[in-house]
N, C-alpha and C positions, 0 to 999 in steps of 0.2 A: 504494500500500500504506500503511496508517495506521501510524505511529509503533509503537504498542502491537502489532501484525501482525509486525512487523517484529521488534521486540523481544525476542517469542519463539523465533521461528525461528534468534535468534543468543544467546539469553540462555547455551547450550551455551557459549558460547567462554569469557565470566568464568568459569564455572566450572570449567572444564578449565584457563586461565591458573593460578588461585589452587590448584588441584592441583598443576602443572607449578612456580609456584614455590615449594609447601611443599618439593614433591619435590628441587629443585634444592637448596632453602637446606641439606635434612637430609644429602644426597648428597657435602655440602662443595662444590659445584657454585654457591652462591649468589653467585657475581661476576660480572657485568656489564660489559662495555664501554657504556660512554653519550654519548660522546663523544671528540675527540681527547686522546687522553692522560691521561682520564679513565674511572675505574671505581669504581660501585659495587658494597657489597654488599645482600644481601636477605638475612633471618631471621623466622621468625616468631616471637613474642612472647607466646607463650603462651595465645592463645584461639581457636581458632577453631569457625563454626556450621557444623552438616553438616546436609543436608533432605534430604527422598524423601516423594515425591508417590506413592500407590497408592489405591487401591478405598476402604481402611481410613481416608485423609484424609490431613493431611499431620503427620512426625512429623519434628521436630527435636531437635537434640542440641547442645549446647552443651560443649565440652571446653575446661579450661584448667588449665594448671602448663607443665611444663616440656615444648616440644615434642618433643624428643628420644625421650620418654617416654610418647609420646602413641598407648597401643598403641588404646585404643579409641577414638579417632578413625580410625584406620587401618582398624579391625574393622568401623566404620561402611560404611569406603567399600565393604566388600568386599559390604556389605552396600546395597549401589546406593544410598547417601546423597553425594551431594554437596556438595562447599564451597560454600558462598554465602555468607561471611563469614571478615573474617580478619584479627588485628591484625598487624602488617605493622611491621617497623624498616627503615631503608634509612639505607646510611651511606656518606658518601662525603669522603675526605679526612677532616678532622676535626671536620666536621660529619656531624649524627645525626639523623633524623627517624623521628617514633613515629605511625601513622594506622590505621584499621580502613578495609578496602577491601571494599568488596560484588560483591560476584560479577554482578550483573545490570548495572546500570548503570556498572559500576568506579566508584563515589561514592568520597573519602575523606571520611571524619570522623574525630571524636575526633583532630584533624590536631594534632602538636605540633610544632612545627618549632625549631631549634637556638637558641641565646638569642643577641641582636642585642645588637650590640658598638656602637653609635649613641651619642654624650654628647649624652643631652635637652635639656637646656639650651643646647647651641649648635647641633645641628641638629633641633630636634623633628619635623619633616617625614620627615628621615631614617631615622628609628627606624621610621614606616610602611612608607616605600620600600623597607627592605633587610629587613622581613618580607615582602613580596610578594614581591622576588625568591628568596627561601630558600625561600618554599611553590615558586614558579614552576619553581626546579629540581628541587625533587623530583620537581614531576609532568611536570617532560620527561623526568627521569630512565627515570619509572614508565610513562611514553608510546614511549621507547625498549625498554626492556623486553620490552612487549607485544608492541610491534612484532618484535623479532626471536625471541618465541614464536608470536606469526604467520606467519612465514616459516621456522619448523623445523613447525610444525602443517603445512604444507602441502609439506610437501618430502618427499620419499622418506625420507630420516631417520627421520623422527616412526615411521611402521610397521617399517623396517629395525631402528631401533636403542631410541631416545628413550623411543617406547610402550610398547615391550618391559620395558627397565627399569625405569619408570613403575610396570609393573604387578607384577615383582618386588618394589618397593620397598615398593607397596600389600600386598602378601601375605606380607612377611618375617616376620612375627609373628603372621600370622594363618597357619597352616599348614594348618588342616581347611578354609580356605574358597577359594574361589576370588578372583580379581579382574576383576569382569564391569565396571569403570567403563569403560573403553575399548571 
């Protein structure tokens, strides 16, 4: 199967993740186990793109201020628009990382990562090394994550409970419409 075959048959799951964790961060739900004796959280940051693909061609929508408040983004989904972008914070202990994540490939960009505590002058090499490993945690952070939205997606859960509310969540403010994402 070529790369690009493959792609689409799963490109479905970025975008349901980046749903699953707007829904968590708005739910008060956005903390994470990532590790022994560590947790992050997840919030989004105020933009996110939503798309839908029809007959008509393809129509994107670009939403940004304050999530919380982000009723027509929500009015999108209801309207079969999906996340396929998303500024994304993740914070863990008292370090903070700020990155836009794409729904397709899980890319980050726009990556800001915590400011490096290194003195240049006597270790310059180090100021590199301890930015790699600050990006390096985030995305195991963001790599553990997934993973355990992989493993509620596939678990009796996800239809018992998870989707349900999902779609609640999708539809709180939109009352005349339905919630057909799921």
């Amino acid at each position: 199967m070529h790369l690009l075959e493959k792609v689409r048959e799963t490109e479905f799951l970025g975008r349901e993740f980046l749903l699953w964790l707007w829904f968590r961060a708005e739910t008060e739900r956005g903390f994470f186990d990532v590790g022994e004796k560590e947790r992050a959280e997840v919030w989004f940051d105020g933009k996110i793109t939503l798309r839908s693909e029809n007959e008509k061609g393809v129509e994107t929508i670009i939403c940004s201020g304050n999530t919380s408040n982000m009723r027509e983004a929500r009015f999108a989904l209801t309207e079969e628009k999906k996340v396929v972008q998303a500024t994304v914070k993740l914070a863990m202990g008292d370090n903070q990382w700020s990155f836009t994540l794409d729904s397709t490939w899980l890319n980050f960009t726009t990556f800001k990562s915590p400011r490096v505590v290194q003195d240049r002058e006597e270790d310059p090499d180090g100021v590199f090394y301890e930015k790699i490993f600050l990006m390096e945690k985030a995305i195991s952070a963001m790599d553990k994550i997934y993973a355990s939205f992989i493993k509620l997606r596939l678990s009796p859960e996800w239809d018992n409970k998870e989707g349900p509310e999902l779609a609640g969540w999708i539809s709180l403010y939109c009352w005349d419409a339905p919630a057909p994402y799921l």
